[in-house]
N, C-alpha and C positions, 0 to 999 in steps of 0.2 A: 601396560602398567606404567602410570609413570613412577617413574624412579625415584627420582629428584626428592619429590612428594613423600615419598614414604622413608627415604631415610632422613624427611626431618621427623618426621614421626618416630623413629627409630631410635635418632639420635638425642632427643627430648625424652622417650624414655629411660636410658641408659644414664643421663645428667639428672635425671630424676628421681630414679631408683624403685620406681612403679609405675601402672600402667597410667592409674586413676587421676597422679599427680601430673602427669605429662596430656593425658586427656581435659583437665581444668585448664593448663598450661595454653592447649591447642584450640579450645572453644569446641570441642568434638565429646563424644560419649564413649564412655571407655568402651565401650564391645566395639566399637567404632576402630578406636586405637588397637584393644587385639586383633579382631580380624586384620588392619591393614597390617599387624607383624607376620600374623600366618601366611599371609598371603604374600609376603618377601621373601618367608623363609619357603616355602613351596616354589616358587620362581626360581629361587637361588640353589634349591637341593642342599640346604647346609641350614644346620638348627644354630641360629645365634643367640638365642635368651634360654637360661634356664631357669623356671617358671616355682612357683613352689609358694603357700597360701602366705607367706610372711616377707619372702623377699624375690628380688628379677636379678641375676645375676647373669656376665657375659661366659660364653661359651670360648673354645679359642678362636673360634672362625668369628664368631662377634666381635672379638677382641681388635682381630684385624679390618673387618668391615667397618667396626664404630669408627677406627682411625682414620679407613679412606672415606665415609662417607661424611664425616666432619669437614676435612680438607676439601672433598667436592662442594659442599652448599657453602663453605667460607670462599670457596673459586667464583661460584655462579652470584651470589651476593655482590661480591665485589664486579665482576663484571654487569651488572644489573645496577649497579650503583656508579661507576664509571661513562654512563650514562644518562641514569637518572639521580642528580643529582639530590633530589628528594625524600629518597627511601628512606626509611629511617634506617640506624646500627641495631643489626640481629647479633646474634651469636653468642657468648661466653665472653669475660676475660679474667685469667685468675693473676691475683698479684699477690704476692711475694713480699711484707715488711716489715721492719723489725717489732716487738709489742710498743714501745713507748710510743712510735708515734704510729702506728695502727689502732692504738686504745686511744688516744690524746687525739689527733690532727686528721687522721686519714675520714671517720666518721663522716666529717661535715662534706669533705670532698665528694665522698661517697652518694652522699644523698643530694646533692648537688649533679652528680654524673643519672641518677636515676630519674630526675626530672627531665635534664635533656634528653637523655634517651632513656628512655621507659621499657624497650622491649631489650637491652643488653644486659647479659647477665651476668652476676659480678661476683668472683668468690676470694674472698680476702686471708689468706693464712698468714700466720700471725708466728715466727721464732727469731731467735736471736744470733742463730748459726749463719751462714753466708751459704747463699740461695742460688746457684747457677742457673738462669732463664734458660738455657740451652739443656740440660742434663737433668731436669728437676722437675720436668712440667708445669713451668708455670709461664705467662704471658710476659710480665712483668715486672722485675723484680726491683727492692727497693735498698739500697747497699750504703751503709756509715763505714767510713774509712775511705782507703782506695778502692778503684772498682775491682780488681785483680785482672787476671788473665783469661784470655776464652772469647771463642768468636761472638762477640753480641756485641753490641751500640752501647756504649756509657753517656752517659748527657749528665756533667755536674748540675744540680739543682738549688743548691747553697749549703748551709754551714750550721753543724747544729750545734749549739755550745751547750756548756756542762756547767756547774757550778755546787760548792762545795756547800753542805749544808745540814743544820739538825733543829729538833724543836725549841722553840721556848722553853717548855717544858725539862729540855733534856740539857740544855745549856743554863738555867736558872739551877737544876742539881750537881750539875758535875764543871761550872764553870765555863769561860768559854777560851779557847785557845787564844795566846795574843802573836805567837809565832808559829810558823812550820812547826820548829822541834818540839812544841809541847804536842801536836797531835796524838804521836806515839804512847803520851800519857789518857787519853782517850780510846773505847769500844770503835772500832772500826766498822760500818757494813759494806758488803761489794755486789755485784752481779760474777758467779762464778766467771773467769775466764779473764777479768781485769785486774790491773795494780795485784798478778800472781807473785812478783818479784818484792811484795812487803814494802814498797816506795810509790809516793804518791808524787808527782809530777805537777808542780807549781809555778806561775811566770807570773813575773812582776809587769808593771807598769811598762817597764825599761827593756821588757822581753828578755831580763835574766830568767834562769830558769834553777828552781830548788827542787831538790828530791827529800823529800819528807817520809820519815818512818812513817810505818802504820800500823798496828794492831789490830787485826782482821779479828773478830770475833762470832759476825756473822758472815754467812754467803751463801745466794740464792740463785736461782737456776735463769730469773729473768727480773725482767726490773716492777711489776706491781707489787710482791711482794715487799721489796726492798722499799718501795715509797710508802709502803703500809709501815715498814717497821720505823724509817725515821719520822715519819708524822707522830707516831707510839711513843718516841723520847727513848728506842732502844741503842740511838748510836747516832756519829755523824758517819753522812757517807756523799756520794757523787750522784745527785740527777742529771738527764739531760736536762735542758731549761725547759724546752713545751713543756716536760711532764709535769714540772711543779711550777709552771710561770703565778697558777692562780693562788694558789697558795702561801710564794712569797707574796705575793700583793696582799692578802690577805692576814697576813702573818702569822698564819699556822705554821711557819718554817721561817727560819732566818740564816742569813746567809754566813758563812765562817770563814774566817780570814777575808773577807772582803775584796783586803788590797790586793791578794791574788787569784790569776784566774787558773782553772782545770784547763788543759786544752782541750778541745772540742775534736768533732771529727766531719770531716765532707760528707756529702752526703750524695748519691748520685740513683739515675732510674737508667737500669739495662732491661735490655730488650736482644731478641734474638735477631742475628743478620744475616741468616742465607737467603732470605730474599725478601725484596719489597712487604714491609709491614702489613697487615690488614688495615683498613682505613676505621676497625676499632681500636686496634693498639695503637696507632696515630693518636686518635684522639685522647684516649686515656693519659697519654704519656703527655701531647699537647695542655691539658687539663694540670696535670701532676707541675710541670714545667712554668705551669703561667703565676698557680697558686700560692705551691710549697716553699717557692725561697719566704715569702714574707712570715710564713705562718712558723718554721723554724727559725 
């Protein structure tokens, strides 16, 4: 039997979540596809899929097979490609980054990475917590602020800036602030987790820096929301810049306080480092690294 062979077949169903979709996946006919699992699991003496007319679900012994036989065809790939330099990128890569610029910037990358390589597969999750590539299962992750602590590779990518902002609409009714301190006399919105301390962090020109009250009125759990609501004329609040670059251009949004800036935050892509990368995550990351500074 070869092996090799069947646990991609294996491992395509299992990333799939049925038989039929890894059988279109593979150019094979699903009885095709079952039979090659029965015939792993009869080899093996251990039932890895648990079968049922709505869903394929892993077993425990699946559970651990699915793990070493991913890591086997990611070996055998790479050594086949170490080689022949030709082959094209197989495999998964899932990455890990925040929603602004996963809904804004990442898209075009995205489809851009699909063209080069057509048979890699890409699974993009999308929150605004801090994403450990190591602990968390993902390939690679994409991190605003410092990178933090933890064995993986940080690689700065550039600088995402932020900028202070509400509609026409919302500033033609409630005026528009001419200093810091009147902010406080203005609706607030935030993204939970930011400006908790009720002061909003402003730098001049001169890199002085003003802590401005703020009146938090709304807060949301991530940032589409929040861009819905001050396009809406419900408040002034903080974008990062991609998320609303088009919009100021367009002046559905105008910028407040002008003379000063939000600070921004770095912006970095970790990867895990117990050993030598796969020459997919290479390239993703190569991809992320050539792009993203311009596009932030």
């Amino acid at each position: 039997m070869d092996y090799l062979a069947a646990m991609r077949v294996f491992v395509r169903v299992v990333e799939r979540g049925s038989m039929s979709a890894a059988a279109r996946d593979l150019g094979i006919g699903q009885p095709a596809v079952s039979e090659r699992i029965e015939r792993l699991e009869a080899q093996l003496g251990a039932r890895l899929l648990r079968r049922n007319t709505r869903s394929i679900s892993l077993t425990d012994a699946g559970a651990g097979f699915y793990e070493r036989s991913k890591a086997a065809i990611e070996a055998a790939d790479e050594a086949l490609r170490e080689v022949r330099k030709d082959l094209p990128l197989r495999g998964s890569v899932r990455i890990a980054a925040p929603h602004g610029l996963g809904e804004t910037v990442l898209p075009a990358l995205l489809l851009r990475l699909r063209r080069e390589c057509p048979q890699l597969r890409i699974d993009l999750v999308l929150n605004d917590r801090v994403v450990d590539p190591v602990t968390e299962g993902v390939d690679v992750s994409l991190r605003l602020g410092g990178p933090g602590e933890g064995h993986f590779v940080a690689r700065k990518l550039g600088h995402v800036r932020r900028v202070l902002v509400a509609s026409p609409d919302y500033l033609e009714r409630h005026g528009e602030p001419a200093t810091p301190d009147d902010l406080v006399r203005h609706p607030f919105a935030r993204v939970s987790g930011l400006f908790n301390n009720g002061r909003l962090t402003l730098r001049t020109a001169q890199r002085r820096t003003v802590a401005a009250v703020i009146d938090t009125v709304l807060s949301v759990s991530h940032g589409r929301p929040l861009h819905a609501l001050l396009l809406g004329g419900a408040a002034i609040g903080v974008l990062q810049e991609p998320v609303c670059r088009e919009d100021l251009a367009a002046g559905r949004l105008r910028r407040v306080l002008p003379e000063f800036a939000v600070p921004g935050f770095d912006l970095h892509v970790l990867y895990g480092a117990d050993k030598p990368a796969p020459q997919r995550i290479k390239t993703v990351v190569a991809l992320l690294q050539k792009e993203l500074p311009a596009l932030v």
